[in-house]
Every structure is written in C-alpha cells, then in structure tokens.
C-alpha positions in Angstrom: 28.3 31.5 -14.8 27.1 31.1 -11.1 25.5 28.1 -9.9 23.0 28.9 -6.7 22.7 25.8 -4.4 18.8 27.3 -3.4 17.8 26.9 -7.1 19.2 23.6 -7.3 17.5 22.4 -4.0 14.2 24.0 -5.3 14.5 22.4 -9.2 15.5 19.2 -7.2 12.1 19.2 -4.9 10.2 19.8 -7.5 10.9 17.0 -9.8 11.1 14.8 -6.7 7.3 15.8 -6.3 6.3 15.4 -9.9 7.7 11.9 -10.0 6.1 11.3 -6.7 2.2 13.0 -8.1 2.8 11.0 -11.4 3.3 7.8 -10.5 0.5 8.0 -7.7 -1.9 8.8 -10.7 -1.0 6.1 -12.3 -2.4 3.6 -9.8 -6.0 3.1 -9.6 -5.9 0.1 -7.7 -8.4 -2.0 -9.8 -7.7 -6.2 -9.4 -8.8 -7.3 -12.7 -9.5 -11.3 -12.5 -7.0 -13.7 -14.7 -7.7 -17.1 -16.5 -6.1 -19.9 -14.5 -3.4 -21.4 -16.7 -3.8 -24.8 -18.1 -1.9 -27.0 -15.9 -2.1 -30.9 -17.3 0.8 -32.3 -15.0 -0.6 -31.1 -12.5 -1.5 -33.8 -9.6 -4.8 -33.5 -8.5 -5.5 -33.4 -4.7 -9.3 -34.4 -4.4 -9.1 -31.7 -1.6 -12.7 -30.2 -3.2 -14.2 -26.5 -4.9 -14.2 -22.9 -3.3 -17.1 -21.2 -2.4 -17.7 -18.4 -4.6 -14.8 -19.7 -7.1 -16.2 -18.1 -10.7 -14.6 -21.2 -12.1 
C-alpha cells in the first residue's frame, strides 16, 4: 500500500481549514451583561456611581 505525500498535504489543508471555518462560526461576538456578585467584605471607597451604570 502506497502512501502519496500530495494527498496527505491536501487531507491535511483541508481539515486545517474546516477547524479554522468552524470555530469562526462559532463566535458571534455578542457581550451579554452579568450580575455583579455579592461582595459583603468588600470595603467601600465612597469614590461615587457611573454614568450610565444599569445598576
């Protein structure tokens, strides 16, 4: 049984690709806000709110 090297190469590029085409799908790039965790030792600073802050 012969093994070419140019089918190799090509079976090798084309996974490459696919990885490469899948995982680029998979990001849609959407920043979905998060609850800010409750922090009760926290030491307050006094230092004031954010503008636009949706609490």
């Amino acid at each position: 049984m012969t093994f070419s090297f140019n089918i190799f190469a090509k079976s090798s590029i084309y996974a490459i690709l696919f990885v490469c085409a899948a995982s680029g799908m998979a990001q849609d790039g959407t920043i979905y806000p998060l609850e800010a965790p409750a922090e009760p030792r926290a030491i307050p600073l006094g230092t004031g709110g954010v503008e636009d802050q949706l609490s």
